[in-house]
C-alpha positions as CSV (number, residue, x, y, z in Angstrom):
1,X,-4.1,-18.3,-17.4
2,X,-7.4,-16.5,-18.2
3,X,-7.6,-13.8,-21.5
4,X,-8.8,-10.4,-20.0
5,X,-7.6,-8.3,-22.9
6,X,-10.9,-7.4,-23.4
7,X,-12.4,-6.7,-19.7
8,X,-13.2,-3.7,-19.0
9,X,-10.7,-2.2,-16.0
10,X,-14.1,-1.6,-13.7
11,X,-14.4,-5.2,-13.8
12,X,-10.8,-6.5,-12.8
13,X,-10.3,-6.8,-9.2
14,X,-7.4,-8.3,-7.6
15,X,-9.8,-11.1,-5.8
16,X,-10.7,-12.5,-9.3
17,X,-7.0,-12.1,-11.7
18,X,-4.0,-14.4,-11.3
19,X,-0.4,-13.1,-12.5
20,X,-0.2,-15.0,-15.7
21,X,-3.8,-13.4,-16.6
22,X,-3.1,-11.7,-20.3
23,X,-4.7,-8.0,-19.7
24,X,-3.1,-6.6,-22.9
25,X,-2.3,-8.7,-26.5
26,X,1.4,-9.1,-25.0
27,X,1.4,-8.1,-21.5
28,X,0.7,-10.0,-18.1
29,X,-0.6,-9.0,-15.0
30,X,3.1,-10.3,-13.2
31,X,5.0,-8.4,-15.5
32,X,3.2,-5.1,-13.8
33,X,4.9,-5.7,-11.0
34,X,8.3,-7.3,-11.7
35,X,11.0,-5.7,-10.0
36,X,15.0,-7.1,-9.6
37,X,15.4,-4.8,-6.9
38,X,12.2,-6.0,-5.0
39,X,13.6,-9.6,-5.9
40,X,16.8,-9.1,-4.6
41,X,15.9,-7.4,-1.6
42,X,13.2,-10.0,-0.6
43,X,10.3,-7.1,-0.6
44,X,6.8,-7.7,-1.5
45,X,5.5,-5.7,-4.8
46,X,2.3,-6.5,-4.7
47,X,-1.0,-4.1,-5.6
48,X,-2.2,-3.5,-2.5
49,X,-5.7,-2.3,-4.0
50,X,-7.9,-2.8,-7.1
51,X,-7.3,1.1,-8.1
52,X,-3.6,0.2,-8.6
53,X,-4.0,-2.9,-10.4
54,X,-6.7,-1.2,-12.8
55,X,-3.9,2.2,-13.1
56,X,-1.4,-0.2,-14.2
57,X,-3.4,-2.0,-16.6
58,X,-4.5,1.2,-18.5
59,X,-1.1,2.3,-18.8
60,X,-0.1,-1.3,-20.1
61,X,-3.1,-1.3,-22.8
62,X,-2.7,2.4,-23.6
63,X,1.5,2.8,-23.5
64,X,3.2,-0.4,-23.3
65,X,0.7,-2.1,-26.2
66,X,1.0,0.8,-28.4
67,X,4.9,0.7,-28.3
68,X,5.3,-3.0,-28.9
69,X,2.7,-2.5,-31.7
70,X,3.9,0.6,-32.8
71,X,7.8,-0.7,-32.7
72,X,7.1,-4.3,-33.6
73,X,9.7,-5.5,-30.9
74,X,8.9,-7.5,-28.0
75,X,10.5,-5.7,-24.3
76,X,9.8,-6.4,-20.9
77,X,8.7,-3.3,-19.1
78,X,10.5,-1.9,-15.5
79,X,9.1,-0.5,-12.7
80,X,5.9,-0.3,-13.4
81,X,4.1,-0.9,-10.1
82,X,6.4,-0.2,-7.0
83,X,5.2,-0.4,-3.7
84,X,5.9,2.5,-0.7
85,X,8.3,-0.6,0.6
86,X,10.3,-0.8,-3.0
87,X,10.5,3.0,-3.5
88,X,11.8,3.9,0.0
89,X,14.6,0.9,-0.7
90,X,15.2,2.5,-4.4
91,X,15.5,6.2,-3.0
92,X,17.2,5.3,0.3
93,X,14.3,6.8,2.5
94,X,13.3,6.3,5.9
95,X,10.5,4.2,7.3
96,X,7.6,6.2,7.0
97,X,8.3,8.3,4.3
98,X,5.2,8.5,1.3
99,X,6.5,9.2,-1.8
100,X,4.4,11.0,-4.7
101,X,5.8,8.9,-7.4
102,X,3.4,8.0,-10.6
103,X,4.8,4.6,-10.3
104,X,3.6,3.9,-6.2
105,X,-0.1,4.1,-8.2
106,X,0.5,2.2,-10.9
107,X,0.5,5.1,-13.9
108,X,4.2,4.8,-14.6
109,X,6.5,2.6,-16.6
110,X,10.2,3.2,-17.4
111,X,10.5,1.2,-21.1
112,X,13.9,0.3,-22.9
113,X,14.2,-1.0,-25.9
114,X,17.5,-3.0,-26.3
115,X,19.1,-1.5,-29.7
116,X,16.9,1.4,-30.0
117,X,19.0,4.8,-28.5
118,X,16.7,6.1,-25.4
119,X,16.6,9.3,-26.8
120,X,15.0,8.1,-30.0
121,X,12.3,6.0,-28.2
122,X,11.3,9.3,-26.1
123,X,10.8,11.0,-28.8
124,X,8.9,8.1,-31.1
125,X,6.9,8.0,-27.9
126,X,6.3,11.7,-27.8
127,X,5.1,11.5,-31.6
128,X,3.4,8.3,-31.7
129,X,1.4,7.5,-28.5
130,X,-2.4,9.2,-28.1
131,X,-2.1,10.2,-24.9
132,X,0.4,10.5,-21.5
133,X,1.0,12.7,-19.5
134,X,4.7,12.6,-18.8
135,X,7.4,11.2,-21.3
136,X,11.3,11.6,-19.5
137,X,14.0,10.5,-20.9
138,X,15.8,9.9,-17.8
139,X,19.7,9.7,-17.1
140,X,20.3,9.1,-20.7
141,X,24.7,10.0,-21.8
142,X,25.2,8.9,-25.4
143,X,29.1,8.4,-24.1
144,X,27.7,5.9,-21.9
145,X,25.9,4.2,-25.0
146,X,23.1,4.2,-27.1
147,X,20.9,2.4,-24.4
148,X,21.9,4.6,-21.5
149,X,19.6,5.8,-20.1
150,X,15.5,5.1,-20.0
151,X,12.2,6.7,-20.7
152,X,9.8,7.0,-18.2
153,X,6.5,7.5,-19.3
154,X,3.1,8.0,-17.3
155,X,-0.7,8.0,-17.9
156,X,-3.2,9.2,-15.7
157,X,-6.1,6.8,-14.8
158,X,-8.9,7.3,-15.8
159,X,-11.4,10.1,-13.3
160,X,-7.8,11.5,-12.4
161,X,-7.7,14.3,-14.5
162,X,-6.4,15.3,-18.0
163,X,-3.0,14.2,-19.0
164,X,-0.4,17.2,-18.7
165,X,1.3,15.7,-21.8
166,X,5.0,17.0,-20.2
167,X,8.4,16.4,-22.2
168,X,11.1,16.4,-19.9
169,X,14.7,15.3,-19.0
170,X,16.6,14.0,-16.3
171,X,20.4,15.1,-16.6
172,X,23.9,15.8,-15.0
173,X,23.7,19.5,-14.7
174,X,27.0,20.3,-16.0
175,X,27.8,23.4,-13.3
176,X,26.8,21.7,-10.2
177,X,27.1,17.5,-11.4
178,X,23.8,17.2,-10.0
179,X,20.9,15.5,-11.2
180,X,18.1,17.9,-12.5
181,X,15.2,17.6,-14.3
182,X,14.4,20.2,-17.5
183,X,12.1,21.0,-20.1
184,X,12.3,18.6,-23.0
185,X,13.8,15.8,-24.6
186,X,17.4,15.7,-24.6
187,X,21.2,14.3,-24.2
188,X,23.4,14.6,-20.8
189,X,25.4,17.5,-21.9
190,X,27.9,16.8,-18.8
């Protein structure tokens, strides 16, 4: 296990980092790319280039260390890197089928905190981190539990462009009990 906290994403490349390679003060390479469904299914998450694995580590020294830091509490981040493979098993989509998703390029992580409400951590998120350019509190039903629920929250590499900084939500819409997306933080109100 080497200590690459400190070097500089140009400079990682996936022919010289091993998964137990520390690329943040608490964070792993391995941990980038953990996935249950991936693990139960038997599909490879792997990076498949150097411009994900650098994406990812960004997001994991600019999001996921500032919450740990910021929170003091240890968590494991989901879904941060997910392969074309992972995210056509997760959405149920044919063979062939590119999706767009932040998390196929390695600028997304969906973060829980166990015992922190997921509607509080979006917001601490939207207060307390820098920079990102999507915070989403996503499926999140306080009848369901504090923990329903988890925040999604991107940052764009960087030479991709400025951050669009977006608060959103991912709720029941209570006429049609479809899923939709909306502007700001808030509670399913179906």
């Amino acid at each position: 296990m080497a200590n690459r906290v400190r070097t500089r994403l140009e400079n990682l490349s996936l022919a010289s980092i091993e998964p137990g390679d520390l690329i943040a003060p608490n964070f792993k390479v391995y941990e980038l790319t953990v996935s249950e469904l991936a693990d139960r299914s038997g599909i490879p998450n792997d990076f498949p280039s150097d411009t994900e694995l650098r994406a990812a580590v960004h997001l994991a020294r600019n999001v996921l260390q500032r919450i740990r830091d910021g929170l003091g509490i240890g968590f494991t981040p989901n879904s941060v890197f997910r392969s074309q493979t992972l995210e056509r098993a997760l959405k149920n989509k044919p063979a062939g089928w590119i999706s767009t998703s932040q998390h196929t390029q390695g600028c997304a992580a969906d973060v829980e905190i166990p015992g922190m409400p997921t509607l509080e951590l979006a917001r601490w998120a939207a207060d307390n981190l820098p920079d990102y350019d999507q915070i989403i509190c996503e499926c999140y039903d306080p009848r369901k539990g504090p923990n329903s629920g988890w925040v999604h929250i991107s940052l764009r590499s960087p030479g991709q462009g400025a951050n669009r900084r977006r608060l959103l939500s991912y709720i029941r819409d209570p006429r049609s009990g479809q899923m939709v997306y909306v502007d700001g933080l808030r509670a399913s109100v179906a």
